[in-house]
C-alpha positions in Angstrom: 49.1 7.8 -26.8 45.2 8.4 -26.7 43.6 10.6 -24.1 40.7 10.0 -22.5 39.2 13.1 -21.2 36.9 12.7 -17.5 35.2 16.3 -18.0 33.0 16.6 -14.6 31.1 20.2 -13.8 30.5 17.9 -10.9 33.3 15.8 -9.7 33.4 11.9 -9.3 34.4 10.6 -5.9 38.1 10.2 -5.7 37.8 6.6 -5.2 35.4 6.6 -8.8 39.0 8.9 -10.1 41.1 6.6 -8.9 39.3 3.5 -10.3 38.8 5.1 -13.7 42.6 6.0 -13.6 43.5 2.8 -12.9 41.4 1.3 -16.3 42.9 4.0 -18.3 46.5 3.5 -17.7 46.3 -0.4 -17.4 45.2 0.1 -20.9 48.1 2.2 -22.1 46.0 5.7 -22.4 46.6 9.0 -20.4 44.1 10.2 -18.4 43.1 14.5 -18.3 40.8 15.7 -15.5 38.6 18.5 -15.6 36.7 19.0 -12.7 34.1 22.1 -11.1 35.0 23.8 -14.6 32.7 27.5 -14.8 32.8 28.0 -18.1 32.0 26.5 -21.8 35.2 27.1 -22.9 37.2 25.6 -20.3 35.7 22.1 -21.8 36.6 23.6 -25.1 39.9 23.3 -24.3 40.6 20.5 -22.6 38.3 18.6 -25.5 40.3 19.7 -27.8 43.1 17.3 -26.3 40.7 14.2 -25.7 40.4 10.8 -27.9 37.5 9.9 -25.6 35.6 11.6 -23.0 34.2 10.3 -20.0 30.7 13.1 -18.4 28.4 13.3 -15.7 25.8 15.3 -17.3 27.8 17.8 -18.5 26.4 19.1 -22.1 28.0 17.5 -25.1 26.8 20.7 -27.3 27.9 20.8 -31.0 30.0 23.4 -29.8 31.8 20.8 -27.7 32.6 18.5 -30.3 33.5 21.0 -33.1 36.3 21.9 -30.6 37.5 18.1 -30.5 39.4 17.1 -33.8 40.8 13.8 -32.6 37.3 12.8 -30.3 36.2 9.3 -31.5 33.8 8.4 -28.1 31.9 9.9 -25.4 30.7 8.2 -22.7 28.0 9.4 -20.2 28.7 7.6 -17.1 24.7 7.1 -16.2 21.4 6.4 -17.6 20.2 8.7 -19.4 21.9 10.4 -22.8 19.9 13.6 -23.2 23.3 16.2 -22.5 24.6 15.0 -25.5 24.0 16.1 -28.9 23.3 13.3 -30.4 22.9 14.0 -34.1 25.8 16.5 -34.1 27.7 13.6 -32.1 26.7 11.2 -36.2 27.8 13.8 -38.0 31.4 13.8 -36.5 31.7 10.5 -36.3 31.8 10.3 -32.7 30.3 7.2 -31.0 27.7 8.1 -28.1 27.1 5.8 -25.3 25.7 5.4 -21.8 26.6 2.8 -18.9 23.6 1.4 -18.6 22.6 -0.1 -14.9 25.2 1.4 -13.1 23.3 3.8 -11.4 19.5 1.7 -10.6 19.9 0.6 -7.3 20.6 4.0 -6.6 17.4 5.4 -8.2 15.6 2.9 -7.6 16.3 3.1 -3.5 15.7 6.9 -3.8 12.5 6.5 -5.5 11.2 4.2 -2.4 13.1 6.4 0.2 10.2 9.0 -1.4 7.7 6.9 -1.0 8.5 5.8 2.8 8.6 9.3 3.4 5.6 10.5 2.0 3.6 7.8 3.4 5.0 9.1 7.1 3.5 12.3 5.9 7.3 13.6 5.5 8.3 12.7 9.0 6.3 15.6 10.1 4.9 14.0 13.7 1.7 13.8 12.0 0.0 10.3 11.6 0.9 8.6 8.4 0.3 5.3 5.9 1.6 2.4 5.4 3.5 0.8 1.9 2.2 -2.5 3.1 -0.7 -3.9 0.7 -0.6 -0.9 -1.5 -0.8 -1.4 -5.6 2.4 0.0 -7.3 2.7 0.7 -10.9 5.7 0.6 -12.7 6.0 2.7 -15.8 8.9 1.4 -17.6 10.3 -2.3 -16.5 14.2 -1.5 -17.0 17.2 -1.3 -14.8 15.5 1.0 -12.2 11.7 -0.6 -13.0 13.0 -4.2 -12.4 15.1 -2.7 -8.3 11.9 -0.7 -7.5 9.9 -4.3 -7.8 12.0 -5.8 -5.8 12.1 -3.4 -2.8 9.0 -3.1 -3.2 7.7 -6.8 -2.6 10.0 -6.8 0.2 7.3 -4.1 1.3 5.0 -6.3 0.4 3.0 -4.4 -2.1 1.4 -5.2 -5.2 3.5 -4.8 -8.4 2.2 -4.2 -11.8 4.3 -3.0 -14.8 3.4 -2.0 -18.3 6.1 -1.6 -21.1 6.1 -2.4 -24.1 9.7 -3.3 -25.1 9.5 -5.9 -22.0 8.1 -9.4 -23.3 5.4 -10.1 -20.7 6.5 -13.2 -19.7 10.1 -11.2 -18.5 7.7 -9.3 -16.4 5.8 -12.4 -14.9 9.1 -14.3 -14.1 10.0 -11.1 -11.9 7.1 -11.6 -9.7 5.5 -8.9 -11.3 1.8 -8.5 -12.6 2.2 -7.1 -16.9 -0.8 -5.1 -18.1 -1.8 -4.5 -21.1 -1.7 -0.5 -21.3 -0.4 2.3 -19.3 -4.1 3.5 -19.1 -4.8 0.0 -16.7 -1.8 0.5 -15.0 -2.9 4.3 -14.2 -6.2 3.5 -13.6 -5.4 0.3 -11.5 -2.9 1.8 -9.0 -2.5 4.1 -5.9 1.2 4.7 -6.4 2.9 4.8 -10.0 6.6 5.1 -10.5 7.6 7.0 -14.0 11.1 5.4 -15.5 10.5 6.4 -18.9 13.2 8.3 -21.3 12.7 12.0 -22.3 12.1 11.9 -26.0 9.9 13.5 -28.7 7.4 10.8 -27.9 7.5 10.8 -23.9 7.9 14.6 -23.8 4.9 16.1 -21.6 3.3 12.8 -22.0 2.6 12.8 -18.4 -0.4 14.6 -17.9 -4.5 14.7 -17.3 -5.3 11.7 -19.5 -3.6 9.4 -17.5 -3.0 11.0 -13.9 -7.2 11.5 -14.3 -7.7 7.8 -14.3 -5.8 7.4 -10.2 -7.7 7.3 -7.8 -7.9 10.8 -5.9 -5.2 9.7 -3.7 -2.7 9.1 -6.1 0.9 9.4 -5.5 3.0 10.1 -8.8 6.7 9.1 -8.1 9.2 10.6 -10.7 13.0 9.9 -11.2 13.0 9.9 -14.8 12.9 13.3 -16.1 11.1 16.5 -15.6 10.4 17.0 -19.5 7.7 13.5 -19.6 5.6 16.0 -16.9 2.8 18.1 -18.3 2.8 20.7 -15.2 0.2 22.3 -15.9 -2.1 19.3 -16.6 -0.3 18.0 -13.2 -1.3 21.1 -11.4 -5.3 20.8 -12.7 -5.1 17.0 -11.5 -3.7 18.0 -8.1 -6.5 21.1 -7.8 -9.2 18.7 -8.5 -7.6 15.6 -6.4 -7.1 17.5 -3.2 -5.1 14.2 -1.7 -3.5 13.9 -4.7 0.5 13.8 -4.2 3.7 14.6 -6.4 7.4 13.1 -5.7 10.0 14.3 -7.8 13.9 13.7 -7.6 13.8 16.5 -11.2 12.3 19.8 -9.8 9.8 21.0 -12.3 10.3 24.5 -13.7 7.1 25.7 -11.7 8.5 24.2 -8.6 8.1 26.7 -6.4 4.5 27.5 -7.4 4.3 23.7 -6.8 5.5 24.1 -3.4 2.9 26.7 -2.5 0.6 25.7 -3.4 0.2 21.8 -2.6 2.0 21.9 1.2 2.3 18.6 1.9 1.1 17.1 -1.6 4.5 17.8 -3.1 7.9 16.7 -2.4 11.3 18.2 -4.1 14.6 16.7 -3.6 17.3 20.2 -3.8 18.8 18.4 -6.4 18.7 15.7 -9.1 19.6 13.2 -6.6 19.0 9.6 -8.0 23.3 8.6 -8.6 24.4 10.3 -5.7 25.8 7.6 -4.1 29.4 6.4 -3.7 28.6 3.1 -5.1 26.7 4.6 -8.3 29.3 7.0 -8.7 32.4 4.5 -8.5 30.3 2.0 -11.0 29.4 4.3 -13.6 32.4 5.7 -13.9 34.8 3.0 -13.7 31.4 0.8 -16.3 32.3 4.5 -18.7 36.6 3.8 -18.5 35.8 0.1 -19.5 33.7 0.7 -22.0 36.4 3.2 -23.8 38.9 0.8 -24.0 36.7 -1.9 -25.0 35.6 -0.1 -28.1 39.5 1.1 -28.7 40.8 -2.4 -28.3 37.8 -4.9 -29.8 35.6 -2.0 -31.5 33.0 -3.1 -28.9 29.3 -0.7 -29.6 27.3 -2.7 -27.4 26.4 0.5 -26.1 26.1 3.1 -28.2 23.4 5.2 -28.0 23.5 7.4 -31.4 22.9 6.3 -35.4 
């Protein structure tokens, strides 16, 4: 009998459990739980039992998968794929994947719930803005991209995108204005929401050249990751913008200095918040079993992630 492994430093909802149980079983496979583990090696362990392996964003180290002779797939019930070890993951053979979608509503609504609350200058009593009529950039037109449009019509802003793996035309038919560059989509909007990937290319890509060309009340609006920020550029801009503002759901690793400095200007959430909801958490995880037994029974890679 294969064993699919949910490994979860932070647990799934027991209805998510319950759903991913129920995939699991239906499909003839037994189901291992590790949750709130406190140590590397208590993931050893119970990897070294596991065919597949459903994670949060636990870290898929090397270490990890030398530990699990039998592991063929690991899934990453989310967007983003950067806790796993993705060349070590090729080397053993091990298919990689994410559950892509599951979780952008969920971001994507958290991104504006950032927005509305900035705007009221953070519910403070003091008098704010409004969304209404207000450009908004979107930087990166995926899953999350394509939710944060729509809300934000419903706002009545003005949407532009830029992406470059989006066809143009997929922007146009989402109501959405395409430009040509992320420099005009900088330079042409108040607000811009970041959506991008954390790779060697995007890595601290964020920084003066582009956040130089908003206007000096920029808002910059990030639920992507903290890595595409260059802080210290970030911190120049926001020295020499003084209405210049920063959102973040991914607390930067000068966050508190961020926080003294820019009162007001800056917004932390007290934790990577952007799937913490019930119905992100029961669709990723249940999207994660699914996708297991779809590549055990019909060798089905649609979403595999690694070489």
């Amino acid at each position: 009998m294969k064993k699919v492994l949910v490994a979860t430093e932070k647990p799934f909802a027991p209805v998510a459990v319950k759903g991913i149980r129920e995939v699991v079983e239906k499909a003839g496979y037994g189901l291992l739980l590790l949750e709130k583990y406190t140590a590397p090696e208590q993931l050893y362990e119970a990897a070294s039992q596991a065919d597949a392996m459903i994670v949060r964003s636990d870290l898929v180290t090397r270490e990890v998968l030398n530990a699990a002779p039998n592991l063929k797939i690991v899934v990453r019930a989310g967007a983003g794929y950067d806790n796993i070890d993705l060349a070590a993951a090729t080397e053993k053979g091990v298919v990689a994947m994410n559950t892509p979608g599951q979780n952008s509503n969920a971001v994507a609504e958290l991104a504006f719930g950032m927005m509305v609350f900035n705007a009221r200058a953070q519910f403070s009593g003091k008098a704010g803005t409004e969304l209404r009529g207000k450009k908004l950039g979107i930087h990166a037109f995926g899953y999350v991209g394509k939710y944060v449009a729509m809300i934000a019509k419903g706002f009545g802003m003005e949407v532009s995108a830029s992406d470059p793996f989006i066809p143009q035309e997929e922007i146009s038919a989402a109501g959405v204005k395409p430009v040509d560059s992320v420099e005009e989509l900088y330079r042409s909007c108040q607000y811009i929401s970041l959506h991008i990937p954390s790779n060697d290319k995007t890595k601290k890509s964020i920084g003066a050249a582009l956040l130089s060309l908003m206007p000096d009340n920029g808002v910059l609006v990030n639920t992507a990751r903290k890595e595409v920020i260059h802080e210290e550029e970030l911190m120049q801009i926001m020295e020499s913008k003084p209405k210049f503002q920063y959102l973040t759901d991914v607390a930067p690793e000068a966050a508190a200095l961020f926080q003294e400095k820019f009162p007001g200007r800056y917004f932390g959430t007290p934790k990577k918040m952007g799937a913490q909801t019930e119905e992100a958490n029961i669709n990723a995880g249940i999207a994660a079993a699914e996708q297991i037994r779809d590549f055990f029974e019909k060798g089905d890679v649609r979403f595999k992630v690694n070489k």
